[in-house]
mmCIF file of the C-alpha atoms, coordinates in Angstrom:
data_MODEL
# 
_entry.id   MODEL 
# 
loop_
_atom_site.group_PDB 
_atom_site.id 
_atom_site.type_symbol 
_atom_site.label_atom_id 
_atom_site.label_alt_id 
_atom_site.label_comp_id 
_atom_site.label_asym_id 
_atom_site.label_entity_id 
_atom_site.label_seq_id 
_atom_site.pdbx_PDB_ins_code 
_atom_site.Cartn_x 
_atom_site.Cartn_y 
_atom_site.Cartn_z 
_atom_site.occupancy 
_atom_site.B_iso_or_equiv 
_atom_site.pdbx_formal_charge 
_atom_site.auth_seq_id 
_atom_site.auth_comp_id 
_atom_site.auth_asym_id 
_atom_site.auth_atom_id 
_atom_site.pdbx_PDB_model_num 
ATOM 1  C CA . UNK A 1 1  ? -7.945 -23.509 17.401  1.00 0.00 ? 1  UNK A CA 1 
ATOM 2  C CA . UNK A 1 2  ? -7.667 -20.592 15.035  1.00 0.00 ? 2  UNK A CA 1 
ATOM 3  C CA . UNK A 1 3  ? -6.771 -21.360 11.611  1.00 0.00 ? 3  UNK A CA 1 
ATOM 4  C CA . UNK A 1 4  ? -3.995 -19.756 9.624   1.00 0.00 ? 4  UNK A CA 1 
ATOM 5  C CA . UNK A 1 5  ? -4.085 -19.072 6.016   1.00 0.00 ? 5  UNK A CA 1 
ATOM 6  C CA . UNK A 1 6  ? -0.747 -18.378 4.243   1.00 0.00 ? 6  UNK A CA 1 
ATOM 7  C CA . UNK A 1 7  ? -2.977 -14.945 3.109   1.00 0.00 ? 7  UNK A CA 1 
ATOM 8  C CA . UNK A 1 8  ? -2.960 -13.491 6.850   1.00 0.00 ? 8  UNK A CA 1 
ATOM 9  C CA . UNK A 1 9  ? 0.145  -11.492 6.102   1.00 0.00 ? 9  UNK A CA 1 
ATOM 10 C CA . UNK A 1 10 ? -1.310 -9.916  3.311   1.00 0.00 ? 10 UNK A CA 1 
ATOM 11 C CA . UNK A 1 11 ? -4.121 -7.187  2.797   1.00 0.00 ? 11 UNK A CA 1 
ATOM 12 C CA . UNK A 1 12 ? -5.944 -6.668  -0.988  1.00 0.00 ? 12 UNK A CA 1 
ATOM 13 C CA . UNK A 1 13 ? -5.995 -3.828  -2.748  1.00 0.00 ? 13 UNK A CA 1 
ATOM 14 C CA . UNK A 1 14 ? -9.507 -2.665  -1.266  1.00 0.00 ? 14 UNK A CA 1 
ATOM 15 C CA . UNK A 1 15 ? -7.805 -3.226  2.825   1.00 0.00 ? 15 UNK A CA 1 
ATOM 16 C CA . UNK A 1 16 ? -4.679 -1.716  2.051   1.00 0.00 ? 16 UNK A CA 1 
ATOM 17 C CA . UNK A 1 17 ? -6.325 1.777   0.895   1.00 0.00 ? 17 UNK A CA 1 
ATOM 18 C CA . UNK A 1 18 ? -8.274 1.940   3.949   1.00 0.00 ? 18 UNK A CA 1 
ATOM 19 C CA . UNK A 1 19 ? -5.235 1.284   5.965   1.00 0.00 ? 19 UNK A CA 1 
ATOM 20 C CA . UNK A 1 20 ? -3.720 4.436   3.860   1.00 0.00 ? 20 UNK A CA 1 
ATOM 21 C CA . UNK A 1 21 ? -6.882 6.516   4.061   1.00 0.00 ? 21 UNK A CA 1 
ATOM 22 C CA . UNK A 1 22 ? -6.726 6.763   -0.126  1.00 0.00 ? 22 UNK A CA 1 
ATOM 23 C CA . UNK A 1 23 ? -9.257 5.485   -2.876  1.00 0.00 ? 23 UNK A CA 1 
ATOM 24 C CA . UNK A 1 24 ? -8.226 1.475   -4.196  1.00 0.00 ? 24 UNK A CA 1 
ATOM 25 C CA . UNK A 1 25 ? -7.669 3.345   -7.669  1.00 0.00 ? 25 UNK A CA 1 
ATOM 26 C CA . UNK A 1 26 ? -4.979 5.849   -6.075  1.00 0.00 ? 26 UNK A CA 1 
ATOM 27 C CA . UNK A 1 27 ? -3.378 2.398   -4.659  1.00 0.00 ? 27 UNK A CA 1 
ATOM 28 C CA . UNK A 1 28 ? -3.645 1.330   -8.033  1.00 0.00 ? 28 UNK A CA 1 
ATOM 29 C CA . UNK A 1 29 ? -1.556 3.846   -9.718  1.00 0.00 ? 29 UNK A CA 1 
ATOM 30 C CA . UNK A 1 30 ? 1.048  3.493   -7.122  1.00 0.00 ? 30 UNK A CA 1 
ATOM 31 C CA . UNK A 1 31 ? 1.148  -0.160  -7.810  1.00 0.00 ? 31 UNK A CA 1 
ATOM 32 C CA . UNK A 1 32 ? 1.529  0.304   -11.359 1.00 0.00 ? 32 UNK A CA 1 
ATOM 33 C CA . UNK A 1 33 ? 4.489  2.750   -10.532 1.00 0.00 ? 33 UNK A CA 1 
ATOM 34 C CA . UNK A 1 34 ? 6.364  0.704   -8.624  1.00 0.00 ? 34 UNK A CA 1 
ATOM 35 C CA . UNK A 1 35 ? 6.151  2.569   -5.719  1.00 0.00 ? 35 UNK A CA 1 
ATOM 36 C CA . UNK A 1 36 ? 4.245  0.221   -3.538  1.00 0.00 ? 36 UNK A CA 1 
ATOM 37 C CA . UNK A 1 37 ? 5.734  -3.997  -4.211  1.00 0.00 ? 37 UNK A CA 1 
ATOM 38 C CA . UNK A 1 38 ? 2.318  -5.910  -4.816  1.00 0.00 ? 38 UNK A CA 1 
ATOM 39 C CA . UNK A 1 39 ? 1.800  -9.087  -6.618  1.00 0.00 ? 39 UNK A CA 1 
ATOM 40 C CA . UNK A 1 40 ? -1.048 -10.144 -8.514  1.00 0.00 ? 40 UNK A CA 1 
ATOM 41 C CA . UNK A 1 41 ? -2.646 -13.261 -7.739  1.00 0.00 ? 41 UNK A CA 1 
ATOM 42 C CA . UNK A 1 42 ? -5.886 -14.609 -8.996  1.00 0.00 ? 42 UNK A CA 1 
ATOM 43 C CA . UNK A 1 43 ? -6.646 -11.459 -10.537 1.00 0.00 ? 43 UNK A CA 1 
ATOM 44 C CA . UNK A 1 44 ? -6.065 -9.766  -7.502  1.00 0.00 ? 44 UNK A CA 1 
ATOM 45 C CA . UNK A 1 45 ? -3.721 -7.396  -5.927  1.00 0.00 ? 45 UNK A CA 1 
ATOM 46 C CA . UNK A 1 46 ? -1.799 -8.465  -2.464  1.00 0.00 ? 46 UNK A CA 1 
ATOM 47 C CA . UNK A 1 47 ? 0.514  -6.348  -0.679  1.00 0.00 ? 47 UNK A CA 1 
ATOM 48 C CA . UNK A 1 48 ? 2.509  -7.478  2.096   1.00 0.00 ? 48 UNK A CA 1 
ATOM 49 C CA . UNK A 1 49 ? 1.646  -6.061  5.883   1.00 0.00 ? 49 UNK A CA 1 
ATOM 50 C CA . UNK A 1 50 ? 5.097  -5.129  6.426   1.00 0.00 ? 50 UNK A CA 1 
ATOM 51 C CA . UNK A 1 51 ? 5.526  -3.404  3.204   1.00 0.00 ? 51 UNK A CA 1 
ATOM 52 C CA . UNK A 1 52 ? 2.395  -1.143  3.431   1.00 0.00 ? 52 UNK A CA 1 
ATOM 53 C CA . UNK A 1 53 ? 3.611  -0.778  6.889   1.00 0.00 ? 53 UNK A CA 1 
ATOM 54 C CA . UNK A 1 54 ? 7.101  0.678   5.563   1.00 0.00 ? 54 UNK A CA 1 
ATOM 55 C CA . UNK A 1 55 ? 5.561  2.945   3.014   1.00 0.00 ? 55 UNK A CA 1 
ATOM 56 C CA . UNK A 1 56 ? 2.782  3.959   5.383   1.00 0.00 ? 56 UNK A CA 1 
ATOM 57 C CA . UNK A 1 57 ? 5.488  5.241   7.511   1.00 0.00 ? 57 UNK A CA 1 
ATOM 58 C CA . UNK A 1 58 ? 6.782  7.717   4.723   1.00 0.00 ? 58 UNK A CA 1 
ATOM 59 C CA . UNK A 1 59 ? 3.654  8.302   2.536   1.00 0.00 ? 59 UNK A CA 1 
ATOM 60 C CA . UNK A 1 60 ? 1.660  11.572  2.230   1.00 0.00 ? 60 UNK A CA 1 
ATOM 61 C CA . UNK A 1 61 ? -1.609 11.370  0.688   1.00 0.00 ? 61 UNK A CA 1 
ATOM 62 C CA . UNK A 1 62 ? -1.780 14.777  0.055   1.00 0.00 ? 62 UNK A CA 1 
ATOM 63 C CA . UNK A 1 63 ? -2.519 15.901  -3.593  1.00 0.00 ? 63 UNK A CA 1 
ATOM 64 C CA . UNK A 1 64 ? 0.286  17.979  -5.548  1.00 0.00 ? 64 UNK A CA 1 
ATOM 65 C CA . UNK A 1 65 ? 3.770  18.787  -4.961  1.00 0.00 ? 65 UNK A CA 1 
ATOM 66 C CA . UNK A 1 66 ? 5.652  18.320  -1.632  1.00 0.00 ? 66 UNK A CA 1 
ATOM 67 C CA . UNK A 1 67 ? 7.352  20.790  0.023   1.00 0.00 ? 67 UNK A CA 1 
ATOM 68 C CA . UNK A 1 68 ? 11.489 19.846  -0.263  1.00 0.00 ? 68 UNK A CA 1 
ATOM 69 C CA . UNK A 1 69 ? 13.364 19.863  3.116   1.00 0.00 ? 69 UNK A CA 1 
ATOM 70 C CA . UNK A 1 70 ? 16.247 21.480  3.057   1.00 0.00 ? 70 UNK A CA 1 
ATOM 71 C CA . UNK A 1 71 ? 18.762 21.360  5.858   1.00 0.00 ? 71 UNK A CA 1 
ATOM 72 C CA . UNK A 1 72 ? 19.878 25.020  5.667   1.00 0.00 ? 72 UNK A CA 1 
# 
């Protein structure tokens, strides 16, 4: 019988930026600007799996400004 932990539904800060392809600091920073909802707990960073999922869906890593779609 597996075991469930009420932490399955949640990576750390180190997971989540391999799940986005981007360095834990660059997670960081988009903690700290409220970009990406984390909480801290124990000293640590957790971020929910359907949140990172969400932003995943819409997040470039690419450095510098992005291109602004314009309809016409």
């Amino acid at each position: 019988m597996a075991s469930v932990t009420p932490f399955d539904d949640y990576y750390d800060l180190v997971e989540a930026a391999r799940e986005l392809a981007i360095h834990p600091q660059s997670l960081r920073r988009l903690i700290k600007q409220n970009k990406i909802p984390a909480t801290m707990f124990a000293g640590k960073y957790l971020i929910a799996r359907d949140k990172l999922e969400m932003f995943k869906s819409n997040y470039d890593p690419r450095p510098g400004r992005k291109p602004i779609r314009r309809l016409l």
